[in-house]
N, C-alpha and C positions, 0 to 999 in steps of 0.2 A: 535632554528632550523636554520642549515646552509642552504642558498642559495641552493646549492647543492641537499637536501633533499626536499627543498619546492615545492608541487605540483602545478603545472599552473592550471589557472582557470579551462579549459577542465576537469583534470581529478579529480578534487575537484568535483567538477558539478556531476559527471558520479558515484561517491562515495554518492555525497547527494542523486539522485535521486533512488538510491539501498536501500538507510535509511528509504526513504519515499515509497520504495517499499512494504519493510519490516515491517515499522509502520504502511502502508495501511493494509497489512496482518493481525496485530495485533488489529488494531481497527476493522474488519470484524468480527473476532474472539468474542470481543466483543458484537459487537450489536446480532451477533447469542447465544452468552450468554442469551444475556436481552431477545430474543424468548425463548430462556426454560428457564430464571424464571418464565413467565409468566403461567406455565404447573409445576412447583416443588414449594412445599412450606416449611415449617422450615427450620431444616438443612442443606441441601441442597440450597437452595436458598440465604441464608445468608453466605454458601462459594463459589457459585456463584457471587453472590455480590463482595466480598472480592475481587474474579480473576478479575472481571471485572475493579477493582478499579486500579489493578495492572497491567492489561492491556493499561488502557489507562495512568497511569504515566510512564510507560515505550515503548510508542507510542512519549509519549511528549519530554522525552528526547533522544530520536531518532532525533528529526527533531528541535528542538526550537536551540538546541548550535550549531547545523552545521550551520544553518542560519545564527544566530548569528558571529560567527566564520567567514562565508563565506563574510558579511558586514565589518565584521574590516582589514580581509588576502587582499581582493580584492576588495577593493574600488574605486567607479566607472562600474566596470564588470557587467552587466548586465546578468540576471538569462535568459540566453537563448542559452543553450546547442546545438548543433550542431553535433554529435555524432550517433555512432551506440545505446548506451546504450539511448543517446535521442530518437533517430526514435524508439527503442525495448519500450519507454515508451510512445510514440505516437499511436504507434500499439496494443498497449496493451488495451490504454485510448477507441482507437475506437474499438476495440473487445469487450471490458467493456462495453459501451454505446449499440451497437448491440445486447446484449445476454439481457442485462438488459429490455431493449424494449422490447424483445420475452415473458421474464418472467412476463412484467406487461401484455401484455396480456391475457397470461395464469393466471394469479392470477385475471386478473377483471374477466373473465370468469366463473373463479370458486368461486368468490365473488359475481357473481348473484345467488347464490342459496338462498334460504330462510327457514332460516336465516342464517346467513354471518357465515362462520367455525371460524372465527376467528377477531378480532377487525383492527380496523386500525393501533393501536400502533404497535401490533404485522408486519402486511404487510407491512408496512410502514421500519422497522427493518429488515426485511426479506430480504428484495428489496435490502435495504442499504447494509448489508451484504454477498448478495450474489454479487450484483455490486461489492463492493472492493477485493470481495475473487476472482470474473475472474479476475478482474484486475491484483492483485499480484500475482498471479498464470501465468497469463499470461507473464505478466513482465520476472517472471524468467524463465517461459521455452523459451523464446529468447533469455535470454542472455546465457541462459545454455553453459557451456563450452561442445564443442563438437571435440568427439576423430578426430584426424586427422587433425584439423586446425591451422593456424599457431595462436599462444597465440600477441598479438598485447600488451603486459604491459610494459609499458614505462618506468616501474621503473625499470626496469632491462637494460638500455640499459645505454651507456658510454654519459658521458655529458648531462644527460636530469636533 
């Protein structure tokens, strides 16, 4: 890879943090799997399984080589993005944390009944899963590309 082609830290960073958007998505997917196996059993449950297996090895390498990658490309560079796509993922993180809080209260609420609708492993999963799925949902309708503005991609401009 020529000079010329190599991305600066910046826009490496704003590419990882999209990866990890996307593999946040897919590990939510996930753990809301692991709640309906716990409601399906045979067949069902054991291709449940299977997705979930496949879910999380393609979460993993989502995120482990860009890392990896981003240690050997840019060494020294410190993981602390400074960006629209960062603030779109700070805002996200604190919307994620906001709704999530709503929701445990409403599930302790509805976890005083007697007896309990459903176990802790399950709520526990629930929580998890519904946190990362605002989160990444979130993520992207911020950065959503929106008609009429000007596109800021760097890769396209002369000398970058």
């Amino acid at each position: 890879m020529t000079n010329k082609n190599r991305l600066s830290s910046a826009q490496f960073m704003d590419r990882f943090l999209r990866r990890i958007a996307i593999a946040t998505f897919l590990i939510s997917v996930y753990l809301g799997l692991t709640v309906v196996m716990e409601y399906v059993s045979g067949v069902t449950a054991d291709r449940i399984d299977m997705a979930t297996l496949a879910l999380g090895i393609i979460a993993v390498i989502l995120v482990v080589p860009s890392l990896l990658l981003y240690k050997i490309k840019y060494p020294g560079s410190r993981l602390q993005p400074d960006s629209f796509v960062a603030d779109a993922y700070r805002q996200a993180t604190e919307r994620s944390f906001g709704l999530t809080f709503i929701f445990l209260v409403l599930l302790g609420t509805w976890a005083n009944n007697d007896p309990a609708p459903f176990t802790a492993s399950i709520a526990i999963n629930a929580t998890l899963a519904l946190s990362l799925a605002i989160f990444s949902v979130n993520f992207f309708y911020l950065t959503r590309p929106v008609a009429g503005e000007e596109d800021d991609d760097f890769d396209r401009e002369k000398g970058a």
